[in-house]
LUMPASE-439316 format. One line per field, with one value per residue (C-alpha): residue in three letters; residue number from 1; y negated, z, x. Coordinates in Angstrom, 3 decimals, padded with zeros to 6 digits. Example, Ala and Ser with C-alpha at 12.3 -4.5 7.8 and 13.67 -1.06 7.14 Angstrom:
BEGIN
r	ALA | SER
k	1 | 2
Y	004.500 | 001.060
Z	007.800 | 007.140
X	012.300 | 013.670
END
This chain:
BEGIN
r	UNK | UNK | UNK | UNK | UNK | UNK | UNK | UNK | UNK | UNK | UNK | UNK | UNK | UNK | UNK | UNK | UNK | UNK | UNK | UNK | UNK | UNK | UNK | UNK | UNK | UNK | UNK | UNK | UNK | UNK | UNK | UNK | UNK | UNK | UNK | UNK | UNK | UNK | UNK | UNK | UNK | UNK | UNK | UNK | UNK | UNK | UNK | UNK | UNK | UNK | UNK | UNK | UNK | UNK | UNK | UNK | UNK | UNK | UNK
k	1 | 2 | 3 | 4 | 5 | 6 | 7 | 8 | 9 | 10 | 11 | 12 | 13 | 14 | 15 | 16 | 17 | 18 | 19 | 20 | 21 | 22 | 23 | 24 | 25 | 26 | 27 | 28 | 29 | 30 | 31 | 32 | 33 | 34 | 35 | 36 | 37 | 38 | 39 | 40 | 41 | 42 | 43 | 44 | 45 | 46 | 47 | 48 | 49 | 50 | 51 | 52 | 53 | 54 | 55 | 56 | 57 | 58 | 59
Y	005.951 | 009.492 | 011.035 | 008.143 | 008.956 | 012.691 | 012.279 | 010.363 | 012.732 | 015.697 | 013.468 | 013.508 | 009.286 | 008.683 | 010.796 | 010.159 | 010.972 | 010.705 | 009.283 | 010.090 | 009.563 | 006.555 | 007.773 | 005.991 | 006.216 | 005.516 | 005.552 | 008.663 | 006.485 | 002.828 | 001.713 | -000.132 | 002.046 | 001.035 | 001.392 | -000.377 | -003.863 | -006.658 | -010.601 | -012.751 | -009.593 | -007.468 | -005.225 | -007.945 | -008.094 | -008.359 | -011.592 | -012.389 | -015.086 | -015.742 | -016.411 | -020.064 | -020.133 | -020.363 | -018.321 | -016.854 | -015.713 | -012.192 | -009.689
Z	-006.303 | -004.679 | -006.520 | -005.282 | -001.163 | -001.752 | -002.818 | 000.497 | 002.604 | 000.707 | 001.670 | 005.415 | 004.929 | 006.283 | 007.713 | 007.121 | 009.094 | 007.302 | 009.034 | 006.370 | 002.911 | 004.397 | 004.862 | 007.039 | 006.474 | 008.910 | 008.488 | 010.212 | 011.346 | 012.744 | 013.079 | 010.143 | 007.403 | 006.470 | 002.556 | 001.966 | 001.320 | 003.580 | 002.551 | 003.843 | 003.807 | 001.800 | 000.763 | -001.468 | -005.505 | -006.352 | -008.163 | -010.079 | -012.093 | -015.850 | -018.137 | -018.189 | -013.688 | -013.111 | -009.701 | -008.968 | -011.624 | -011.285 | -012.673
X	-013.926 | -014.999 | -011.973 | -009.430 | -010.954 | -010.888 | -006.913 | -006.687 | -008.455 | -006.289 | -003.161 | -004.543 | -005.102 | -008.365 | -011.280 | -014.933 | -018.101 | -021.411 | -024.894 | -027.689 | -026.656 | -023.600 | -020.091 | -018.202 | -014.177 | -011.458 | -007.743 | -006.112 | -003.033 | -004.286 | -000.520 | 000.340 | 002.496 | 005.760 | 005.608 | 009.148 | 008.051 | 007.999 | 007.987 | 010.638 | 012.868 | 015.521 | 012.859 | 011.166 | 011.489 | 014.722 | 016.236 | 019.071 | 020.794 | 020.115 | 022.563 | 022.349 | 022.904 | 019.512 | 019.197 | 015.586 | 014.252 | 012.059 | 014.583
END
């Protein structure tokens, strides 16, 4: 796990402050990120129709 925070530190992610031997980590950016994908939207999986006209299917 250390490795995977220390890649998101690098990355300027998240910060962390330490109290005794606890780290506490924060993201850098509260806002939420926009990664590309939101449900209900265009920028869900895509779907297409099978050969037989079944619509829906996970492509």
């Amino acid at each position: 796990m250390s490795k995977h925070l220390a890649c998101l530190r690098d990355c300027g992610l998240i910060d962390y402050r330490t109290e005794g031997r606890r780290s506490f980590y924060a993201l850098t950016r509260p806002e939420p990120l926009d990664l590309g994908y939101q449900p209900g939207t265009d920028g869900g999986p895509r779907r297409a129709a099978r050969p037989g006209g079944t619509e829906g299917q996970p492509v």
